[in-house]
C-alpha positions as CSV (number, residue, x, y, z in Angstrom):
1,X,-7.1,14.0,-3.1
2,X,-9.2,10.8,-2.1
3,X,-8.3,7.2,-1.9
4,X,-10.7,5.0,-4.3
5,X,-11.2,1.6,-3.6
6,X,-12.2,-0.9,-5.8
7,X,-14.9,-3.1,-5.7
8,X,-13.8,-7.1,-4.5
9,X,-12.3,-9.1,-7.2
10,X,-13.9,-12.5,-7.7
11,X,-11.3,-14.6,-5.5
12,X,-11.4,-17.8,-3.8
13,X,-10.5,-17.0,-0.7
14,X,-12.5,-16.1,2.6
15,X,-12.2,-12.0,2.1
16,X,-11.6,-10.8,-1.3
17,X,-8.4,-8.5,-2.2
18,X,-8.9,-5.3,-3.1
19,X,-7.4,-2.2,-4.4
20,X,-6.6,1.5,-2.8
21,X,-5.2,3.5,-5.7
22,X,-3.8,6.6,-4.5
23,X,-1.5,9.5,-6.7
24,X,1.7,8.2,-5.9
25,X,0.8,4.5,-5.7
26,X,-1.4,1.0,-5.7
27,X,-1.7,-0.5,-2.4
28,X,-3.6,-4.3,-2.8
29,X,-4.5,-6.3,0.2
30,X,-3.3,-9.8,-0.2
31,X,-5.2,-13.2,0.7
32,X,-3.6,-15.5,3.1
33,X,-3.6,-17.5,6.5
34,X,-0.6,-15.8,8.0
35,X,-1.4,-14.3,11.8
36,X,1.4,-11.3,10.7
37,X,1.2,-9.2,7.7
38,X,3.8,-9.3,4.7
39,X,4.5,-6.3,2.8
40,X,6.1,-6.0,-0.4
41,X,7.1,-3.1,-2.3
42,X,7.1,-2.7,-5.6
43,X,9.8,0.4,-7.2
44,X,10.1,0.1,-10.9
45,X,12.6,2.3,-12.9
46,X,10.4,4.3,-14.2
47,X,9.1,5.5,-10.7
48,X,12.4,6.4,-9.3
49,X,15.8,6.2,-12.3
50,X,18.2,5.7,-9.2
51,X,18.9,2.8,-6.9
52,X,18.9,5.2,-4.3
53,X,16.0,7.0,-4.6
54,X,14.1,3.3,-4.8
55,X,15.8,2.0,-1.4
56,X,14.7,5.5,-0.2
57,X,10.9,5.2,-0.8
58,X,11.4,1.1,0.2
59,X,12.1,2.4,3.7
60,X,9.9,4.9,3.5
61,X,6.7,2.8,3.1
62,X,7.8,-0.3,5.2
63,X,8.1,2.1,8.0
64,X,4.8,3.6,7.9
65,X,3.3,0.0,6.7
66,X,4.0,-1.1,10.3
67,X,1.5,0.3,11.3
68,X,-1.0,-0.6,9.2
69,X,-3.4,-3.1,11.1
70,X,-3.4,-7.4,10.7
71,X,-5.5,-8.0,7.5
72,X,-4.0,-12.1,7.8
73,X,-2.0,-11.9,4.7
74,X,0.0,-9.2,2.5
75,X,-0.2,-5.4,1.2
76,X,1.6,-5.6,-2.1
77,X,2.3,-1.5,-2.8
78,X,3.3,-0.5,-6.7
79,X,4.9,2.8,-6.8
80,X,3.9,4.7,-9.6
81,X,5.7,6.8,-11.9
82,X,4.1,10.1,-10.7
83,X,6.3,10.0,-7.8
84,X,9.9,11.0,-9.5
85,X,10.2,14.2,-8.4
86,X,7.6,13.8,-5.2
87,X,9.1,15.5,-2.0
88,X,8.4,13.5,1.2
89,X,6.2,16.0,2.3
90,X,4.0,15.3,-0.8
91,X,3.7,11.4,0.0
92,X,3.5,11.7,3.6
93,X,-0.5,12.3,3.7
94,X,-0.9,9.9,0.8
95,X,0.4,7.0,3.2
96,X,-1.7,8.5,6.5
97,X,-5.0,7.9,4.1
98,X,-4.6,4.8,3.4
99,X,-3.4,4.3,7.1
100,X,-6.8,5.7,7.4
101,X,-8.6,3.7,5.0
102,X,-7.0,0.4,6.5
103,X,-7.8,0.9,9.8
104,X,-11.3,1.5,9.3
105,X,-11.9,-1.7,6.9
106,X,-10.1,-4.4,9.5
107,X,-11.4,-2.6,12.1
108,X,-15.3,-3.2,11.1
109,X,-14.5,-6.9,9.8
110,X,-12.0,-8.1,12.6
């Protein structure tokens, strides 16, 4: 399955945010001034019924969000419900696309 990005939303800020929407979740790239990246992860209920199983994806995506290049602000990833039930082995390529998909958008503008 392929990543879709959206086109810019009208923002005031130097480079516009924009949206990777994947199966399992929505991955937006954040404005700011920062010189490191924020990340924040976004589990509702319906995505995973257990405390658990949220802390359990949480780790998962900060972990391989490290690695995802210096875009001077913030990712903000929304799990979505399709991924109750997901194994890891299912999500695991999701999260090297948009790896993918990252690295070759700050790597042209940066």
């Amino acid at each position: 399955m392929h990543a879709t990005i959206s086109r810019p939303l009208p923002y005031g800020g130097k480079r516009p945010p924009f949206l990777i929407k994947k199966r399992y979740f929505l991955v937006k790239i954040l404005n700011g001034e920062s010189p490191r990246n924020r990340l924040t992860v976004l589990i509702p209920k319906s995505s995973a019924r257990k405390s658990s199983e949220r802390n359990y994806w949480r780790r998962k995506i900060i972990g391989h969000g490290k690695s995802w290049p210096n875009a001077g602000g913030g990712f903000m990833v929304r799990v979505l419900p399709a991924i109750e039930g997901a194994k890891p082995k299912d999500v695991r390529p999701e999260l090297d696309s948009v790896s993918e998909i990252l690295n070759n958008k700050f790597r042209t503008t940066q």
